[in-house]
VOGU-3710 file (C-alpha; in Angstrom, 3 decimals, decimal comma):
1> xxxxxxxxxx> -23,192/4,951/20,104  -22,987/1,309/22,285  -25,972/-0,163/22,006  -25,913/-1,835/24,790  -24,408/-1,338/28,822  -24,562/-2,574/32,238  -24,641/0,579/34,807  -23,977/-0,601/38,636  -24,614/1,478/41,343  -23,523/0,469/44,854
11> xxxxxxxxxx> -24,123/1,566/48,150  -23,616/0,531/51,489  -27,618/-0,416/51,720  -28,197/-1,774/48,278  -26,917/-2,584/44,902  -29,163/-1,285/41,742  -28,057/-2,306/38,119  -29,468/-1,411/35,132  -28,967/-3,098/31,610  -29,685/-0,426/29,364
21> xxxxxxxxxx> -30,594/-1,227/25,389  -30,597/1,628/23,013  -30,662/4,272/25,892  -33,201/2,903/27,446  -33,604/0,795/30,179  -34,473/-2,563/29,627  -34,111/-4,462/32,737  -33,221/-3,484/36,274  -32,195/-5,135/39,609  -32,307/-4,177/42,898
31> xxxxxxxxxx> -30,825/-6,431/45,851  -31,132/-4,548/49,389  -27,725/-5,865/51,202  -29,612/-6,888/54,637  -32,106/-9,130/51,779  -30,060/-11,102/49,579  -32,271/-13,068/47,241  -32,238/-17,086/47,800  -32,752/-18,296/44,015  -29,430/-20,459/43,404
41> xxxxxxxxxx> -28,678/-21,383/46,957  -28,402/-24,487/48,570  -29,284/-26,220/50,851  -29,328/-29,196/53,400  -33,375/-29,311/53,895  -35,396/-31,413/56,079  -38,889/-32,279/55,229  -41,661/-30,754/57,679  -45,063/-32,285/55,882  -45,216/-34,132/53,083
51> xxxxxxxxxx> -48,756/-33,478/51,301  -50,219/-36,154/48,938  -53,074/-34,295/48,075  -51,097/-31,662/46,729  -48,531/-33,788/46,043  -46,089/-31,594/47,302  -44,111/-30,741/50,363  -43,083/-28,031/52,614  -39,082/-28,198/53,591  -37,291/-26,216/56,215
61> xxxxxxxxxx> -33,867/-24,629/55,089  -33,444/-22,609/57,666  -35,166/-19,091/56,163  -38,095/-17,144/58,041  -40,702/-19,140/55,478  -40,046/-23,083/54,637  -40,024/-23,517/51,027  -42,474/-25,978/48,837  -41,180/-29,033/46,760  -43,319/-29,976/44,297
71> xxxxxxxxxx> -43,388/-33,619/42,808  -41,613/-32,861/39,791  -38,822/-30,970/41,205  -38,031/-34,303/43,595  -35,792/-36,782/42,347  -36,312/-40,123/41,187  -33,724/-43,089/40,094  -36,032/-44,214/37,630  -36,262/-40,673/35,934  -33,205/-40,115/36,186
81> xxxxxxxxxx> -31,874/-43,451/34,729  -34,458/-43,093/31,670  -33,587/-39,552/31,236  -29,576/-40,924/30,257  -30,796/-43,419/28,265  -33,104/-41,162/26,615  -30,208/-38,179/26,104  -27,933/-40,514/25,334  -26,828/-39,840/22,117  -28,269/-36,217/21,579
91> xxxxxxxxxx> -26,744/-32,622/22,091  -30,472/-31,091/23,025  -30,617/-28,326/25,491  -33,380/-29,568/27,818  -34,712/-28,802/31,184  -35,814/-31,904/33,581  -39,495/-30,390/32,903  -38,840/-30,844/28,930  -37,410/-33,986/29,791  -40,412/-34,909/31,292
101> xxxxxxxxxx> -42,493/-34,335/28,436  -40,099/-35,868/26,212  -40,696/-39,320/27,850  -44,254/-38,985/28,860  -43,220/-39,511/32,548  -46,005/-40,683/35,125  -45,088/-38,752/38,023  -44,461/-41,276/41,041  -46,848/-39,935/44,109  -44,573/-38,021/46,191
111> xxxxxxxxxx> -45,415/-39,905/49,344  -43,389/-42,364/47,768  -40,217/-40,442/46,758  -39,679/-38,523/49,684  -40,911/-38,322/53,695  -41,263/-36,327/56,673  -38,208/-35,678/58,672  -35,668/-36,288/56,031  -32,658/-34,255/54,882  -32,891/-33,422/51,526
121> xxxxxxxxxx> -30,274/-31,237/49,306  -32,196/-28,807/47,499  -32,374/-25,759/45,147  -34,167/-22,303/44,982  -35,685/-22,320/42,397  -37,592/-19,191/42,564  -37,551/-16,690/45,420  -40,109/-15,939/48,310  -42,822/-13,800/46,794  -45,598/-12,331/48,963
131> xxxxxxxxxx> -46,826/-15,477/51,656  -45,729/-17,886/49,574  -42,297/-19,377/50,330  -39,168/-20,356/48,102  -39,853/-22,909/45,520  -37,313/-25,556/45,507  -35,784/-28,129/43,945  -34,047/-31,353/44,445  -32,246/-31,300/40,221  -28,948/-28,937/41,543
141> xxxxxxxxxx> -27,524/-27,036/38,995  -23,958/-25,061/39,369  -24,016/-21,832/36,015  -20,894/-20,502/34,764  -20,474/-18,105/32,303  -20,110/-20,788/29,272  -22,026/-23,888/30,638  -23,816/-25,342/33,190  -22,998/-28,152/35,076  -26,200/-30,567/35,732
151> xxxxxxxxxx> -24,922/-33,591/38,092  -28,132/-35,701/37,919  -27,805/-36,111/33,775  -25,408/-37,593/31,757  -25,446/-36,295/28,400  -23,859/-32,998/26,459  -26,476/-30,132/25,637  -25,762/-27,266/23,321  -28,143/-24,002/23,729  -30,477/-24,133/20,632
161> xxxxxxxxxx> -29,343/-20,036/20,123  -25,704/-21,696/18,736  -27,206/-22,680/15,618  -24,080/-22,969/13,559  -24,009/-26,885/13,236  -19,949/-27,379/12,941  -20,185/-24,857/16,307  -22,522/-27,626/18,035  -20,319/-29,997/16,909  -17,082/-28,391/18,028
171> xxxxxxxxxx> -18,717/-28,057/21,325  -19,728/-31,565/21,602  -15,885/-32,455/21,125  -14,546/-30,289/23,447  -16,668/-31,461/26,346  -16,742/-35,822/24,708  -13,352/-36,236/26,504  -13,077/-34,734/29,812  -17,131/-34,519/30,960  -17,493/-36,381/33,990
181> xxxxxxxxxx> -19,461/-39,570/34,187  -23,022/-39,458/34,593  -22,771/-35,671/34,814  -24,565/-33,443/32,477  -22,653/-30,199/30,479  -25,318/-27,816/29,124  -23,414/-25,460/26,855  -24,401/-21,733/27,233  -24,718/-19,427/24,231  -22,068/-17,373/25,794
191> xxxxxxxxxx> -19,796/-20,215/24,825  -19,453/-19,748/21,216  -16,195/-19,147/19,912  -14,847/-19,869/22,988  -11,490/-21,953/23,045  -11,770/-25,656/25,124  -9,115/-24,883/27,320  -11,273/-22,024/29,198  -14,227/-24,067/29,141  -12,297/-26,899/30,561
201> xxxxxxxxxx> -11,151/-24,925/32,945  -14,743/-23,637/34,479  -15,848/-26,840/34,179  -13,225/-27,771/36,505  -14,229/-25,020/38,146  -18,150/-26,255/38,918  -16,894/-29,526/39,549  -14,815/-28,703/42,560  -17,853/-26,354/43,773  -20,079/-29,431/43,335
211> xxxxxxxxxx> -17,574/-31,604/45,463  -17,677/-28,841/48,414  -21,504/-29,181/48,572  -21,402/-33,132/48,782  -19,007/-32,797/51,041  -20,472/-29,798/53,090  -23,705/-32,023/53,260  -22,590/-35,302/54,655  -20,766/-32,640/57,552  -24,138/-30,672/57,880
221> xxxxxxxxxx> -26,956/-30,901/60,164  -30,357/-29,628/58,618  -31,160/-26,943/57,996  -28,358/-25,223/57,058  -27,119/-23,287/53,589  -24,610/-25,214/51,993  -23,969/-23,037/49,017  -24,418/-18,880/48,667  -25,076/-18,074/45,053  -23,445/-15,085/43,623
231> xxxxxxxxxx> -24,422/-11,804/44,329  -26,618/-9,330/42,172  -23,528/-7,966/40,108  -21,649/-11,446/39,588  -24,862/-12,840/38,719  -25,666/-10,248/36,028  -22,556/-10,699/34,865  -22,786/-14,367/34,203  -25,832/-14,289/32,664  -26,318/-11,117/30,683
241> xxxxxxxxxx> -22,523/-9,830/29,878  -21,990/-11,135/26,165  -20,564/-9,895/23,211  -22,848/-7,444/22,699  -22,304/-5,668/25,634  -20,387/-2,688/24,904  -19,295/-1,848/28,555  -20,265/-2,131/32,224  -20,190/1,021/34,115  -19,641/0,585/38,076
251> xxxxxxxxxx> -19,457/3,783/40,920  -17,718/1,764/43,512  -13,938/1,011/42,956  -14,506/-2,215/45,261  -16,527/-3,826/43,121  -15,228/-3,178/40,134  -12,293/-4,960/41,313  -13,986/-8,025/42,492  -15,754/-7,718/39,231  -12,310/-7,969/37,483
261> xxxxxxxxxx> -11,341/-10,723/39,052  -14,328/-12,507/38,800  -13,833/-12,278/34,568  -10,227/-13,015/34,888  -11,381/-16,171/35,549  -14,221/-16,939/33,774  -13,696/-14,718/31,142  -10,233/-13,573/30,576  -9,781/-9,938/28,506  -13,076/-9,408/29,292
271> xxxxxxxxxx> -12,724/-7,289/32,272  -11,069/-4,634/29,594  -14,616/-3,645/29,040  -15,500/-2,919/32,613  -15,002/1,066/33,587  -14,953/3,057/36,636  -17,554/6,098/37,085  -16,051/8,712/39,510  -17,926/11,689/38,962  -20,101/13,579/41,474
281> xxxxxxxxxx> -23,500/13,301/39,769  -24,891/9,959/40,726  -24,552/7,184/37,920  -27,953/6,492/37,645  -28,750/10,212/37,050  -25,965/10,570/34,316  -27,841/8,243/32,422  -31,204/9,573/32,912  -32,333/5,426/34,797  -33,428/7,479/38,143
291> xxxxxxxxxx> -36,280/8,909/35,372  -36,779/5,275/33,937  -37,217/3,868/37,351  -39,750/6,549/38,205  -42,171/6,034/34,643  -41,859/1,821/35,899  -43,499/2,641/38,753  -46,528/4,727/36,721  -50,003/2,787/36,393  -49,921/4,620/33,049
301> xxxxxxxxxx> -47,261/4,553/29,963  -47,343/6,763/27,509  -47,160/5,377/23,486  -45,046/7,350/20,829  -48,230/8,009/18,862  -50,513/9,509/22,081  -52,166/6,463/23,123  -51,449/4,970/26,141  -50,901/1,809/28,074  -52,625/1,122/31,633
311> xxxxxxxxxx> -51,176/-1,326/33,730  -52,624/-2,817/36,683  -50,977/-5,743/38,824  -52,725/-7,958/41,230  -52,200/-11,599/43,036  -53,677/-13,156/40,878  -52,955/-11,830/37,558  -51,521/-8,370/35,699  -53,296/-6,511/32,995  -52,175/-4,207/30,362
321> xxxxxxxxxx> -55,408/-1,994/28,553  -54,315/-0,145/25,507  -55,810/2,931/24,531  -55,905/5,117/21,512  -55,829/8,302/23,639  -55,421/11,788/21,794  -54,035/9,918/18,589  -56,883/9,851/15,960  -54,973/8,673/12,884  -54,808/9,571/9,979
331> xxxxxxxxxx> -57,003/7,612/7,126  -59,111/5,052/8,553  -60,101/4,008/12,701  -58,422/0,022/11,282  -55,377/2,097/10,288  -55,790/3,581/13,723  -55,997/0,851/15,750  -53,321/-1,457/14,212  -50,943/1,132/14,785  -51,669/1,614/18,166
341> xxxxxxxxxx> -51,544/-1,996/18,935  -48,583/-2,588/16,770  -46,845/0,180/19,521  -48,597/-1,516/22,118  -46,288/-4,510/21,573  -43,423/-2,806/21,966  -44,232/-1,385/25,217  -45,659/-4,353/26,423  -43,132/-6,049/26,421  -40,532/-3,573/27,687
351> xxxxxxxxxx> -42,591/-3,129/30,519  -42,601/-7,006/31,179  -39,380/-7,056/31,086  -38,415/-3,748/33,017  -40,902/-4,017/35,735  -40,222/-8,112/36,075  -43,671/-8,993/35,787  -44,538/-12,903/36,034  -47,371/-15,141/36,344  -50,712/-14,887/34,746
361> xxxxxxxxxx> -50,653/-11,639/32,012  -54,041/-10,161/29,742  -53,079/-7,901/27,360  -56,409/-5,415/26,203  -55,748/-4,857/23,002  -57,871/-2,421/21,320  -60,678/-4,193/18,939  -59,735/-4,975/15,559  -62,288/-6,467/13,288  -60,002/-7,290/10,748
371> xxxxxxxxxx> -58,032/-11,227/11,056  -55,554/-9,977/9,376  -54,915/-7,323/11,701  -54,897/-9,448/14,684  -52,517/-12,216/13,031  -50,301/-9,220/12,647  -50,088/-7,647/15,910  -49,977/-11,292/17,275  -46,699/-12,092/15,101  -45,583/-8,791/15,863
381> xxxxxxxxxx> -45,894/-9,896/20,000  -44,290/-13,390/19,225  -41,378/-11,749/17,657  -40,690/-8,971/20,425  -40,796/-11,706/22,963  -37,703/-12,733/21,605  -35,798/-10,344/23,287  -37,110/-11,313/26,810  -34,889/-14,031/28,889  -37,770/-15,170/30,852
391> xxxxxxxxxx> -40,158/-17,888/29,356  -43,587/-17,482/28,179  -46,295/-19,068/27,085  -49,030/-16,962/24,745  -52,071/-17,552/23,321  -53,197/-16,034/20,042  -55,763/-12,923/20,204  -59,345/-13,788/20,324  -61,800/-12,063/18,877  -62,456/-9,613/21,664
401> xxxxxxxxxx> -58,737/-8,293/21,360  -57,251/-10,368/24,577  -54,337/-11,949/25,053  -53,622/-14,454/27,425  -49,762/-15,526/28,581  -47,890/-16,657/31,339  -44,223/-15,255/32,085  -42,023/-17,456/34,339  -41,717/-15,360/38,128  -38,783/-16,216/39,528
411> xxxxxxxxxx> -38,822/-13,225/42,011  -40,486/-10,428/43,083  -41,850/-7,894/40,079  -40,497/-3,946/40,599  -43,661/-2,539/41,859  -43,526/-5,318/44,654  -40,052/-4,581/45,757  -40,023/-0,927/46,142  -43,820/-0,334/46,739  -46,157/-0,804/49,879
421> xxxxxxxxxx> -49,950/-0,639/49,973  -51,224/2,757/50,663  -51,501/3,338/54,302  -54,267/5,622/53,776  -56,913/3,463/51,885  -57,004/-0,173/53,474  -53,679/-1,195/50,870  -56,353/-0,688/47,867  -53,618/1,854/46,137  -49,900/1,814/46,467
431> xxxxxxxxxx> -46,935/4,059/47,853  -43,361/4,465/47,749  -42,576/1,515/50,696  -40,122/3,537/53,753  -37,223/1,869/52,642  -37,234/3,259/48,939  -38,461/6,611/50,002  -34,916/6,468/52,687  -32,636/5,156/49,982  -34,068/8,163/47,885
441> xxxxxxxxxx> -33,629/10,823/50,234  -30,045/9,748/50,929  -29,420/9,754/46,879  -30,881/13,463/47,318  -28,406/14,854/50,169  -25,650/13,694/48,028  -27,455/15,468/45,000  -28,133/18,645/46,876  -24,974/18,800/47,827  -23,648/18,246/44,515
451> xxxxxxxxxx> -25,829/21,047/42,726  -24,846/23,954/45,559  -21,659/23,002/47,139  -23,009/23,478/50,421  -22,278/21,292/53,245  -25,053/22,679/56,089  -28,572/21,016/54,717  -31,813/21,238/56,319  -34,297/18,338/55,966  -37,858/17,992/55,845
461> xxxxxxxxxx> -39,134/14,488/56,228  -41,832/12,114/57,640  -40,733/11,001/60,842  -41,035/7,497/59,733  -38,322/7,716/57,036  -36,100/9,501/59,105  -36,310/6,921/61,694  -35,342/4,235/59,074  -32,349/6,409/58,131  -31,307/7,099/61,815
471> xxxxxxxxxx> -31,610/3,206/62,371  -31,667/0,714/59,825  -29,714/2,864/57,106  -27,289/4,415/59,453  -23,940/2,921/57,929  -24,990/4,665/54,633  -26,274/8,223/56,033  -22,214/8,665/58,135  -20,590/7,436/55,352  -22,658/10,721/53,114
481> xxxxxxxxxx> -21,912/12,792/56,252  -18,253/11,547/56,596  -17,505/11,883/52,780  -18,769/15,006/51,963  -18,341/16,767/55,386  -22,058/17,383/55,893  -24,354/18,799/58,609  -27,760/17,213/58,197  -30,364/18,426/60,616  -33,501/16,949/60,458
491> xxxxxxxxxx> -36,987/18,366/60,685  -40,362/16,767/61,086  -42,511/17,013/57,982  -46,502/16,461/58,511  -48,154/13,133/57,058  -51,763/14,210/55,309  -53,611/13,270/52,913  -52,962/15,936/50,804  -49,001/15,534/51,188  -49,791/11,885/49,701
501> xxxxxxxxxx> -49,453/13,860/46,405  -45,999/15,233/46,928  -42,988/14,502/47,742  -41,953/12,767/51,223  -38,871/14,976/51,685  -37,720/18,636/50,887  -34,142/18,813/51,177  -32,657/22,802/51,351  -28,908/24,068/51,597  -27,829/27,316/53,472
//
């Protein structure tokens, strides 16, 4: 059995890809074609306001929302100057905020450091998410698959995962002749083992990227995108497509091949372990991820033993409450409990993970009276958090059985990009949003038609969604109806309370 895969599927409308762990999905992503996330681009900014009580700034880059530079994302020469002195002779994996802390840097008032009306180069750091705008930054960095090149620095970092020390120190020696002055190379973990002539040659690789943005800048007027991050796939790829990943499964011959090509380069014989799905059962329902996707919208998640998890997000802040439900144990209500908050853990942080849940995080745990009890569930929650990419920040259970964290957002969770508020009660609960329930009634047609073989279908839908399909999803719907020789007719389906409980669309073949 491969314990772990990448499953793609593409559309004309969207790309979803799920990174599935043990047959279950552990992470998914979802980039809408006409909504291509911002976090990696860059570009030539100019400053609107620059606000010294918030010692911040907003920047226009040219997207619907400006995006918000914050004092420590803005470059300084003296930072930067003590940062190489201070890096100098070390192989440390750090980020400019670790830096930071490292030399106890006084942040300079931004009023000082930048003003308004000038062009900036900046990063996104972290995408638009509800009002707010994209947060951005002025320290540039260009990933590859095996390092990251940091142009602002001037040292040689080695991921603190590579723990083998004559690893580091091969590393180190690869990089000690050819790394550009007072550049940085932050060696990924992806790189171990790897020989120096392919990391030489990404490197290479970032650099000339690197000299296209200078150059793009100095021929730029602001605002304007200099630089388009990968998409969704090639940016999956980079980051999560290691050694341990048994195989990545893609439906669209296209991009498999542009996947190919992408390893070729970056990582050659690599792209032996990417596969093409050409069956006529959608991917996603093959390997049962249309279900997962479903239970990570739930407010409720169910726990092996019969208690259960309830999970409710807000702006401010998301909480999970864990309850002992219909499991009563079997010796003692402590015995009880720990085991419901040991599987609690588990969940927890599955559910971080799946759903993409940032910011500000309680965790209810149920009551334990016992310290020892608490120490363990909180060593058990430490240690699962191992397996999560993002960064967070907990502190240890108190005495009411709470847990507070913080989980670094750098987009949009699930429930906020394929949800809506609920129409029907002032946005208090949530509903499918008109895009998801289109992209789901398309995935059905093909489905229907699958199951019966019949190309004549009748649909029954909100006049809403079918407008969207008709309109904004109408390259998708005639390529369905080309492919598959279909006759879709479309009927009006009535909008009730009642029908609030069911499903959006009935789809029937004759």
């Amino acid at each position: 059995m491969i314990e772990k895969q990448i499953i793609v599927n593409h559309c004309v409308a969207e790309t979803r890809i799920a990174v599935v762990e043990k047959e279950q999905v552990a992470e998914l992503f979802v980039e809408r074609h006409g909504d291509r996330g911002l976090v990696g681009n860059i570009y030539k900014g100019s400053v609107l306001r620059v606000l010294p009580g918030m010692q911040s700034a907003f920047v226009d880059i040219g997207e619907v929302r400006s995006g918000f530079l914050y004092v420590s994302d803005v470059l300084s020469d003296d930072f930067i100057a003590q940062s190489r002195a201070l890096l100098k002779d070390t192989i440390d994996d750090l980020s400019h905020e670790e830096i930071e802390k490292k030399l106890k840097w006084n942040k300079i008032a931004i009023e000082k450091l930048v003003r308004d009306g000038q062009d900036i180069l900046v990063q996104v750091a972290k995408e638009p998410i509800g009002s707010k705008g994209a947060r951005l930054s002025m320290f540039v960095t260009f990933p590859g698959r095996h390092i990251v090149l940091s142009p602002y620095f001037n040292h040689i970092g080695v991921s603190k995962k590579i723990e083998d020390p004559d690893e580091r120190q091969r590393l180190k020696e690869i990089f000690e002749p050819i790394k550009p002055d007072n550049m940085a190379i932050i060696v990924r973990t992806a790189a171990k083992g790897v020989s120096g002539e392919v990391l030489a040659k990404e490197m290479d690789y970032l650099m000339s990227i690197w000299r296209e943005v200078q150059d793009r800048f100095q021929a730029s007027a602001a605002p304007s995108l200099i630089h388009r991050d990968l998409d969704v796939t090639q940016r999956v790829i980079r980051e999560q497509f290691t050694d341990d990943i048994g195989k990545v499964v893609i439906d669209d011959e296209k991009l498999l091949l542009k996947i190919k090509s992408f390893l070729a380069v970056t990582s050659p014989g690599a792209e032996s372990r990417i596969e093409l799905y050409s069956g006529a059962t959608p991917i996603f329902d093959v390997y049962g991820i249309e279900m997962d996707i479903g239970r990570a919208l739930s407010k409720k998640v169910d726990l092996p033993s019969g208690g259960y998890i309830v999970i409710d997000q807000t702006e401010a802040l998301t909480s999970f409450d864990v309850n002992t439900g219909r499991y009563v144990g079997r010796s003692s209500a402590a015995e009880t409990v720990l085991k419901t908050n040991l599987e609690a853990v588990k969940k927890v942080v599955s559910q971080l993970r799946l759903r993409n849940i940032g910011g500000i995080i309680i965790i209810d745990f149920i009551d334990m009276e016992n310290p020892a009890d608490r120490e363990t569930v909180f060593n058990a929650l430490t240690e699962e958090l191992k397996t999560d990419r993002a960064k967070t920040n907990v502190l240890r259970i108190s005495e009411l059985g709470l847990v507070q964290m913080t989980r670094k957002r750098t987009a949009e969770s699930l429930e906020q990009l394929l949800l809506d508020d609920c129409p029907m009660c002032d946005g208090r609960g949530k509903v499918k949003s008109v895009i998801t329930e289109a992209h789901d009634l398309l995935r059905e047609i093909v489905r229907v038609h699958n199951q019966t073989g019949r190309t004549l279908l009748q649909v029954r839908v909100r006049e809403d969604i079918r407008d969207w399909i008709l309109e904004e999803e109408r390259d998708w719907f005639q390529e369905i109806v080309d492919r598959y020789g279909l006759t879709v007719n479309f009927r009006q389906g009535e909008m009730t309370v009642a029908a609030l409980s069911e499903s959006s669309f009935d789809v029937t073949a004759e």
